[in-house]
One Martini backbone bead per residue (centre of mass of N, CA, C, O) as a GRO file, in nm:
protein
  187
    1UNK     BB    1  -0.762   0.349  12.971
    2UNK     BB    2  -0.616   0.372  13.291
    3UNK     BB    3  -0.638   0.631  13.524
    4UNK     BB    4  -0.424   0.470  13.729
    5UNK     BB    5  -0.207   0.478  13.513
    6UNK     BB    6   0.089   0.604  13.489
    7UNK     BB    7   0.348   0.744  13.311
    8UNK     BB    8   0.639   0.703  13.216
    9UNK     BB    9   0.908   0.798  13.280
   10UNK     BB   10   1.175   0.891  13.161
   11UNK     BB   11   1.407   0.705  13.234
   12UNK     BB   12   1.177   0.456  13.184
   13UNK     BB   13   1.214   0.505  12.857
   14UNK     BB   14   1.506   0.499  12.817
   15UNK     BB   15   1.559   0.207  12.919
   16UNK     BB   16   1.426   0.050  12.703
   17UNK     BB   17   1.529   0.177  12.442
   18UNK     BB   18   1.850   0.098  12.563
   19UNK     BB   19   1.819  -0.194  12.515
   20UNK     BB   20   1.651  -0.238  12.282
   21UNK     BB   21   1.890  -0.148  12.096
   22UNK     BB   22   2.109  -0.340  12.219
   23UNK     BB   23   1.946  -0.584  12.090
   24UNK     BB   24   1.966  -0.519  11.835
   25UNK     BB   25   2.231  -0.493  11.794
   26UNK     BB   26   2.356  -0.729  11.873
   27UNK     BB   27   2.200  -0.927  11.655
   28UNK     BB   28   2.337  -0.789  11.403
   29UNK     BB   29   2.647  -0.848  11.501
   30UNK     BB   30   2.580  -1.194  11.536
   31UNK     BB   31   2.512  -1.170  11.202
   32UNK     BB   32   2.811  -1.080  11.105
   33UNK     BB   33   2.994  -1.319  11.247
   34UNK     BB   34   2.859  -1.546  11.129
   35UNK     BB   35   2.942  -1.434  10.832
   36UNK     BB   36   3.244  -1.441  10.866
   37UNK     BB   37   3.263  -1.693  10.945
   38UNK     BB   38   3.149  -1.848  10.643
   39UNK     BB   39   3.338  -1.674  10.432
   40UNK     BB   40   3.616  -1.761  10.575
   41UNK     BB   41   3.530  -2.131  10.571
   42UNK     BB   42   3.529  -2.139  10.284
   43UNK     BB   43   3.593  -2.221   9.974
   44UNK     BB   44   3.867  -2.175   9.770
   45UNK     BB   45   3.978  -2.077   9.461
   46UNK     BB   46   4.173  -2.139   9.272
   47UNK     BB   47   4.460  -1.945   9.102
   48UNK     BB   48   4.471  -1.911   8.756
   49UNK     BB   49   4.653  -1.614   8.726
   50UNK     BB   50   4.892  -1.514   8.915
   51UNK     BB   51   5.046  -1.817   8.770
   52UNK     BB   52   5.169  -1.786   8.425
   53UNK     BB   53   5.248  -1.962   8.137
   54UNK     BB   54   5.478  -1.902   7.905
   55UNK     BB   55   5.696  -2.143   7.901
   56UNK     BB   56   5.768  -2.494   7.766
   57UNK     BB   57   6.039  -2.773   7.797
   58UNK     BB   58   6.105  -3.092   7.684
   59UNK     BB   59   6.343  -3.343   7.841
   60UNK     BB   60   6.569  -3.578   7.847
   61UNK     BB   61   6.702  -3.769   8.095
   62UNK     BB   62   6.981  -3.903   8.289
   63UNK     BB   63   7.129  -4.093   8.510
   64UNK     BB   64   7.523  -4.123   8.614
   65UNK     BB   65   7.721  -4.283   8.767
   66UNK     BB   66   8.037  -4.313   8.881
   67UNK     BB   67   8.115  -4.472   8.572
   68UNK     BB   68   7.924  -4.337   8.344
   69UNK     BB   69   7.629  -4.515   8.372
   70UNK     BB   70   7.325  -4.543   8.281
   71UNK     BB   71   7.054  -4.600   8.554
   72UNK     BB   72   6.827  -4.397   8.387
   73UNK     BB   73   6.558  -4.208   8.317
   74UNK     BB   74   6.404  -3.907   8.199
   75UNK     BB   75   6.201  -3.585   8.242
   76UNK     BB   76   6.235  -3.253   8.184
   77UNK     BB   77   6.119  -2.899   8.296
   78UNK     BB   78   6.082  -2.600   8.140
   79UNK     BB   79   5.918  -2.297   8.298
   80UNK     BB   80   5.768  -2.013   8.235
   81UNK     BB   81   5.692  -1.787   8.522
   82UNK     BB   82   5.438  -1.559   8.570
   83UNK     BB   83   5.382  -1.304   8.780
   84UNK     BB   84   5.108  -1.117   8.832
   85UNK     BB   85   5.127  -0.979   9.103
   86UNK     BB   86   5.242  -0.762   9.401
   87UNK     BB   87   5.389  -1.046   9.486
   88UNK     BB   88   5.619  -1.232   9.655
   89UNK     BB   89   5.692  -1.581   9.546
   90UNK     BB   90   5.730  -1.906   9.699
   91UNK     BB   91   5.838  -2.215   9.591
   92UNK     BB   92   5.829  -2.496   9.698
   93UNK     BB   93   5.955  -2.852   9.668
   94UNK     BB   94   5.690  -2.945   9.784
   95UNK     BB   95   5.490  -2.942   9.562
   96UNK     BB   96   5.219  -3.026   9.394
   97UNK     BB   97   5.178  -3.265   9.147
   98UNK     BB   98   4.999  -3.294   8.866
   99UNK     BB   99   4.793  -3.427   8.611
  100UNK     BB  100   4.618  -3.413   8.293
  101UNK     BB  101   4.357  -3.519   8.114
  102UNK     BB  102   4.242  -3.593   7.818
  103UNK     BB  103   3.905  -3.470   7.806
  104UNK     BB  104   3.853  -3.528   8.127
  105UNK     BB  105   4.050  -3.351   8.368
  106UNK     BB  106   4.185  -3.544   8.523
  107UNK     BB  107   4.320  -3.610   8.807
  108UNK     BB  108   4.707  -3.714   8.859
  109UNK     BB  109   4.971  -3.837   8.948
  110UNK     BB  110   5.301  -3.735   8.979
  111UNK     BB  111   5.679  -3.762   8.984
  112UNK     BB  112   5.732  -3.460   8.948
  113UNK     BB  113   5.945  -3.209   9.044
  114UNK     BB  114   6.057  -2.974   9.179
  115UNK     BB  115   6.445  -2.848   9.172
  116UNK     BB  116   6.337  -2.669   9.429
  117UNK     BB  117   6.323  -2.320   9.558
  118UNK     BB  118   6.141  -2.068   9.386
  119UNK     BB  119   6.176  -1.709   9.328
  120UNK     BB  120   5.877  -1.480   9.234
  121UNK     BB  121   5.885  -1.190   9.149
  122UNK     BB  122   5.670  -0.902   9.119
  123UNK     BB  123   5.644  -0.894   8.780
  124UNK     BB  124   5.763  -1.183   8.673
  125UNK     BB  125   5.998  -1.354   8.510
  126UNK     BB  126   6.044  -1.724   8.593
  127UNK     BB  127   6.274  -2.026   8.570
  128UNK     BB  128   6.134  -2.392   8.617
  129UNK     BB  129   6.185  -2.678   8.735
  130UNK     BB  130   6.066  -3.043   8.620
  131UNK     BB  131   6.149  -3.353   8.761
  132UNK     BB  132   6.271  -3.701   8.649
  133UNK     BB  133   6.504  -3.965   8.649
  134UNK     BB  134   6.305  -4.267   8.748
  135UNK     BB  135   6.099  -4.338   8.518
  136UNK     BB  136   6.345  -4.482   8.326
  137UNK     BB  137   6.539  -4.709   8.199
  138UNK     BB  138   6.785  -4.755   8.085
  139UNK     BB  139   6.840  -4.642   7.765
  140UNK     BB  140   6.596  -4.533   7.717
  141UNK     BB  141   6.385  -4.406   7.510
  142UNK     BB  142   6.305  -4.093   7.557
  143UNK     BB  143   6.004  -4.070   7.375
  144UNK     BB  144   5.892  -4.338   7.511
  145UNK     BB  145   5.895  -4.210   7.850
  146UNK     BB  146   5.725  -3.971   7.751
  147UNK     BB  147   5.463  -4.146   7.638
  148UNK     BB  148   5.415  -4.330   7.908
  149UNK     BB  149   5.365  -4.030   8.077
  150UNK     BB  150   5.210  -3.784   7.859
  151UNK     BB  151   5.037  -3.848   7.617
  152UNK     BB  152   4.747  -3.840   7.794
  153UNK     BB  153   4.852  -3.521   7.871
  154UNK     BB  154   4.753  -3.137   7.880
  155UNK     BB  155   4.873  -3.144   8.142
  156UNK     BB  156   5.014  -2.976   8.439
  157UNK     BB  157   4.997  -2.941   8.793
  158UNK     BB  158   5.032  -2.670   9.029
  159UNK     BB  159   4.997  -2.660   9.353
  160UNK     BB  160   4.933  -2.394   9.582
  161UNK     BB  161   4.795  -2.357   9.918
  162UNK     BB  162   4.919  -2.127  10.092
  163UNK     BB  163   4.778  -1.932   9.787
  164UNK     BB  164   4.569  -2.117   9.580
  165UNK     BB  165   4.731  -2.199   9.354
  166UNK     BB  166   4.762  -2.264   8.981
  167UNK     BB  167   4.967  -2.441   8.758
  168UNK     BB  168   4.932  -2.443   8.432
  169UNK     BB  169   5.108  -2.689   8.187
  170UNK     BB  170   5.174  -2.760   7.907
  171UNK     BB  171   5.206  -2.987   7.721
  172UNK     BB  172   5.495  -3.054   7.548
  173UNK     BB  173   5.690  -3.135   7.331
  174UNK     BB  174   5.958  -3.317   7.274
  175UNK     BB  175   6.320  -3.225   7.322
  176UNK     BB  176   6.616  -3.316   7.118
  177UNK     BB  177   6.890  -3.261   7.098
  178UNK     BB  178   7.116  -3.367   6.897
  179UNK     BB  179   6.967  -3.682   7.025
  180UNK     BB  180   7.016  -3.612   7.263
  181UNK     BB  181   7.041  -3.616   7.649
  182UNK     BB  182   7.039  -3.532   7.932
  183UNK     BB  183   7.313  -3.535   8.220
  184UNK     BB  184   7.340  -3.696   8.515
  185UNK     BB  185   7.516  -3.733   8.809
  186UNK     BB  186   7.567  -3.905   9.045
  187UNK     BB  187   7.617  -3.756   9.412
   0.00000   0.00000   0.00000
């Protein structure tokens, strides 16, 4: 150690170790922001307990001109939905629906739409239609317009991305009520 290199300062002791804090700190600070943001940006996995399928019924469906002349006919989906959340939750009418293949569980587009937009209160069940009046024409055998789309699918899938959500739907084999199909007019 030289003799003549006096030690330093009260002050400048203060002053250095001020510094070195704060950049300690700021570095810190610096990798839990970008912590926070990778985390944030991060893709999410969809919640497919949220909103749970207690029961599904599917039915034939016509659609008849205002001179009740059958003019396509279709398949509706009566499915009754648990929100499991403490939160109330609304399914818009356009949300994405799609179908899921037997065995390869491979997603594929469908024509099924919501019925609405439905209001599901936190902690309840709601029954949500989807359905497809323009599926198979006139008179087509509903059986036959059923096992055409849905015979080699083990699920229906509605996607809701603005919470994530996943609803995945057993497809239920057709129910035709007294042999008849349920019948819509065209409106």
């Amino acid at each position: 150690m030289d003799i003549n290199q006096r030690p330093l300062s009260l002050a400048k002791r203060l002053l250095i170790r001020f510094f070195a804090w704060g950049a300690g700190c700021g570095l810190i600070l610096g990798v839990v922001i970008v912590a926070s943001l990778f985390y944030e940006q991060r893709p999410k996995a969809w919640d497919t307990h949220a909103l749970r399928v207690k029961y599904a019924k599917a039915e034939g469906l016509s659609r008849l001109n205002e001179k009740f002349d059958e003019v396509s006919s279709g398949i509706t989906f009566s499915v009754d939905v648990e929100n499991t959340t403490a939160a109330d939750v609304t399914l818009p009418r356009t949300l994405t629906t799609m179908g899921q293949t037997r065995g390869s569980h491979s997603l594929h587009g469908s024509f099924l739409k919501l019925g609405g937009d439905y209001f599901l209160p936190a902690r309840h069940v709601t029954t949500i239609s989807l359905g497809s009046d323009d599926l198979c024409a006139a008179n087509h055998p509903p059986q036959q317009c059923f096992d055409s789309y849905f015979k080699d699918d083990e699920n229906l899938v509605i996607f809701d991305e603005s919470h994530k959500y996943e609803i995945l739907i057993p497809v239920p084999t057709l129910t035709l009520p007294h042999g008849q199909t349920r019948r819509l007019t065209d409106r």
